[in-house]
N, C-alpha and C positions, 0 to 999 in steps of 0.2 A: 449613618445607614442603619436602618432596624432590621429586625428577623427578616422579614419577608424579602425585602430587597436584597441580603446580602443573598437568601437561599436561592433568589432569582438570578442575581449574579453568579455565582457558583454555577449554578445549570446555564446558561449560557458557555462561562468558560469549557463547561465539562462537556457542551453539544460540540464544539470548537473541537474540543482533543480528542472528541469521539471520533468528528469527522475525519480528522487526519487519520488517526489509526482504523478509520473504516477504509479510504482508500489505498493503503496496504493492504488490508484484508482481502482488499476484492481482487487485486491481482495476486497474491498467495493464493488464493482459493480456483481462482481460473486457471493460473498453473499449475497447480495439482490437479485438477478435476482431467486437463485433457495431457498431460505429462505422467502424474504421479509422484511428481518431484518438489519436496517442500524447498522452494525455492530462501534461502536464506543469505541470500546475496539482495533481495528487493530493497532493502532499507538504501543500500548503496546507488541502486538506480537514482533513487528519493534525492539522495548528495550531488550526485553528478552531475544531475538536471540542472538544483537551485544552481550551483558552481558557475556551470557553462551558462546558464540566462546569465548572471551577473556578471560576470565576467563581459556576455554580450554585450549588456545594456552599459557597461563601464565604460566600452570602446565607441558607444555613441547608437548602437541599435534601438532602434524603437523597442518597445517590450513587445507589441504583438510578432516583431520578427525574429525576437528573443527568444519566446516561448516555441513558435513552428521548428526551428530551426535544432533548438537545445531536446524537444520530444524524438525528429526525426533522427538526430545523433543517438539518442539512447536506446530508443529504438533496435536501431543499426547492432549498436553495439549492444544487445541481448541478445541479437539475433545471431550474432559473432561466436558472441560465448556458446549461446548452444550447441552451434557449430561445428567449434572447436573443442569445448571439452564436454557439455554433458551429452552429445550423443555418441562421441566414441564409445563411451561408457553407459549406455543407454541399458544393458543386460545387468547391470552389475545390481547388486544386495540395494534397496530402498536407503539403509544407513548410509551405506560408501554412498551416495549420489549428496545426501544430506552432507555429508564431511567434507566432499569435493563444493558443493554451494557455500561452506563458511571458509573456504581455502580463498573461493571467489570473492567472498565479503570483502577476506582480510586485504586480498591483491589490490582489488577494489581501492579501498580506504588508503591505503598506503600510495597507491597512485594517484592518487585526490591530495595527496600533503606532499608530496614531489611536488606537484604541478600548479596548488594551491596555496601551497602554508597554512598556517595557523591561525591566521587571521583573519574573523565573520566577515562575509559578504553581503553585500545588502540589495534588496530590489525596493522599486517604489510600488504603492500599493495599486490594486488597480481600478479604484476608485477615491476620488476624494470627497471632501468633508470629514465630518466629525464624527465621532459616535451615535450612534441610534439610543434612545433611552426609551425602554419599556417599563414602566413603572416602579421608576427610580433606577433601572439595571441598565447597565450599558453593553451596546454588542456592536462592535468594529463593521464595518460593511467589509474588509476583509474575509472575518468569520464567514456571514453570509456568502462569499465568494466559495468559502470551502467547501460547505453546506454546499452548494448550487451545484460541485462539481462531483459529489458525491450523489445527487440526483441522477446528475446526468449518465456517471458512470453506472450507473443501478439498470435505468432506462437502457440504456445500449449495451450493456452486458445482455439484459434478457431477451433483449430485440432481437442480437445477433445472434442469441442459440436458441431461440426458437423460430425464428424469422425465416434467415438467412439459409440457404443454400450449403456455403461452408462452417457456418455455426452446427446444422445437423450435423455437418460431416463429421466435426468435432467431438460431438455427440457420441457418432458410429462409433468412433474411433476407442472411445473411452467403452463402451457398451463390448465390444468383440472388433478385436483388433484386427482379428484374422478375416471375420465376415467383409468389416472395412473393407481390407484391399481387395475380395472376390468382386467387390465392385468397385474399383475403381479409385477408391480416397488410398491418400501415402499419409499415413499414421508421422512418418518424419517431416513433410513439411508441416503440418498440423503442431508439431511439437516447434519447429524454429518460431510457426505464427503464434504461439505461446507464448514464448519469453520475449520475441519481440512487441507484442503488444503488453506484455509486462512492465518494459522495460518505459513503454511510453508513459504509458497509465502512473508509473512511480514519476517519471521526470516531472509530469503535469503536477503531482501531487507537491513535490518538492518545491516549484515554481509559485504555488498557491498558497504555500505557508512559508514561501521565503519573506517577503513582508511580515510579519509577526514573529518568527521565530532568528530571522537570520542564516546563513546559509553557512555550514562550515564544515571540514573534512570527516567528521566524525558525527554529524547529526542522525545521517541512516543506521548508525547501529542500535540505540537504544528504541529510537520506532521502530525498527525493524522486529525488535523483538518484542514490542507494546502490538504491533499490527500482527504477527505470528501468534499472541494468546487471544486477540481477540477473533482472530479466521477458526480459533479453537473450540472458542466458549461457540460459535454460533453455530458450528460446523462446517468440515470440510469441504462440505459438495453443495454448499449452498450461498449464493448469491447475498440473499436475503438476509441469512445468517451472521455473512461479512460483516454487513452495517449495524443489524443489530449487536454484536459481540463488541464493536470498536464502537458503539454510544454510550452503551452500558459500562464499559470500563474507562469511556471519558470523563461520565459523570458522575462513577462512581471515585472514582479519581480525585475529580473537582472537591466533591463533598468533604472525602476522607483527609485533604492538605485543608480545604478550608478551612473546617469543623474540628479537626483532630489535632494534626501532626502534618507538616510539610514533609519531615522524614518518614510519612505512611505509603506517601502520592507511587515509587519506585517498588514498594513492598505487597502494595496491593492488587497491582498485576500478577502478583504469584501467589496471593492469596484466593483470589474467584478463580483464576487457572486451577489451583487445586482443586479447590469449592467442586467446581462445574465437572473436574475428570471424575471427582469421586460420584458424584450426586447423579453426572446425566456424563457418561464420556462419549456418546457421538456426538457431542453438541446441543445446543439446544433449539436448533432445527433442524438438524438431516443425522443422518448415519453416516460416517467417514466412509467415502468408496473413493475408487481412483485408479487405473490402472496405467502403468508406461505405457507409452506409444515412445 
């Protein structure tokens, strides 16, 4: 393989890890925008998901009845959690909510290895044949799958808050929380539909890179906290940002293992995380805003 292809190849793998950790980003950033709350229990949603599809498909389910079924549960169970613990606690200091969300990660993870063990799960891809080669580089139809659903999530994020009806509301909600309810919106269900569509958003992401990465009780922590610097570098209140921040540190990623040091690939997330707080720290599309509901 010469220069050019391996560099092609590297950027490939690095659009791949971007995507994963863009879709993180997008639900970290949807949950702050209309909560406030850096939600640091997402990575686990991520776990739970791939677990339960394979799990399904183990016991003989089709995968599309895998996927509906393992979103709806996770879903569910965000919707739970907010529920039960972060809206009791919904007044409290922006820190305390953050401490209570990596109390949730750890309950999280720990319930995943009760009920899972320690040993990777596997999904089948959801497309077959071979690899794609683009001059000389090869790129999984997997990846492609990832990509596609980081599209989609992009497109119906921004549909729904500018579109939609309850996407304004969401909106309001984050804008004056008080004006909200003079008309009408409940700032609290707005927050359950928060983490519930967080919690989906993660499980699909989980489901979509279980084929390539494998599925195992402990996989949501380390993305979790790769999709938290890149919701950083883009900024918080923005969509757009999400993706961008989680391609740029995919492929700045790819480069840095390829090119350099495989032991750079973990180090280098804290290196543009710093870069970017010192250099531009609302991000490098929006200014961090956010208020609880």
């Amino acid at each position: 393989m010469d220069l050019t292809e391996q560099l092609l190849q590297l950027l490939f793998s690095g659009l791949t890890l971007g995507g994963i950790y863009s879709l993180i980003a997008l639900a970290l950033v949807t949950t702050f925008n209309i909560t406030g709350v850096l939600n640091m229990a997402q990575g686990e949603f991520l776990a739970l998901g791939a677990l339960l599809a394979a799990s399904l498909c183990a016991a003989g389910a089709p995968l599309p009845v895998a996927f509906v079924i393992s979103v709806a549960a996770i879903a569910l169970l965000g919707g739970l959690l907010e529920r039960s613990v972060i809206h009791p606690a919904r007044h409290a200091p922006g820190l305390i909510l953050i401490i209570i969300t990596i109390g949730l990660s750890i309950s999280l993870r720990g319930l995943a290895l009760l009920v899972w063990g320690t040993e990777p799960a596997s999904l089948p891809a959801f497309s077959g044949g071979g690899p794609l080669f683009v001059k000389g580089a090869a790129i999984s139809p997997q990846s492609l799958w990832i990509l596609s659903l980081v599209a989609v999530a992009v497109v119906g994020l921004s549909a729904f808050f500018e579109l939609t009806y309850i996407g304004k509301a969401v909106r309001a909600c984050v804008i004056n929380r008080t004006g909200a309810r003079l008309v009408g919106i409940n700032p609290a269900a707005m927050s359950f539909l928060a983490f519930a569509g967080s919690g989906a958003l993660g499980a699909a992401a989980g489901i979509f890179i279980a084929p390539i990465t494998l599925a195992t009780y402990d996989m949501g922590f380390l993305l979790g906290v790769k999709g938290c610097v890149a919701a950083i570098i883009g900024g918080m209140n923005s969509v757009g940002g999400a993706v961008l921040g989680g391609l740029i540190l995919g492929v700045l990623e790819a480069y840095g293992a390829g090119l350099v040091s495989s032991g750079l690939k973990d180090a280098l997330s804290l290196m543009v995380l710093l870069a970017v707080l010192l250099w531009r720290p609302e991000g490098l599309l929006s200014a961090v805003t956010g208020r609880k509901v």
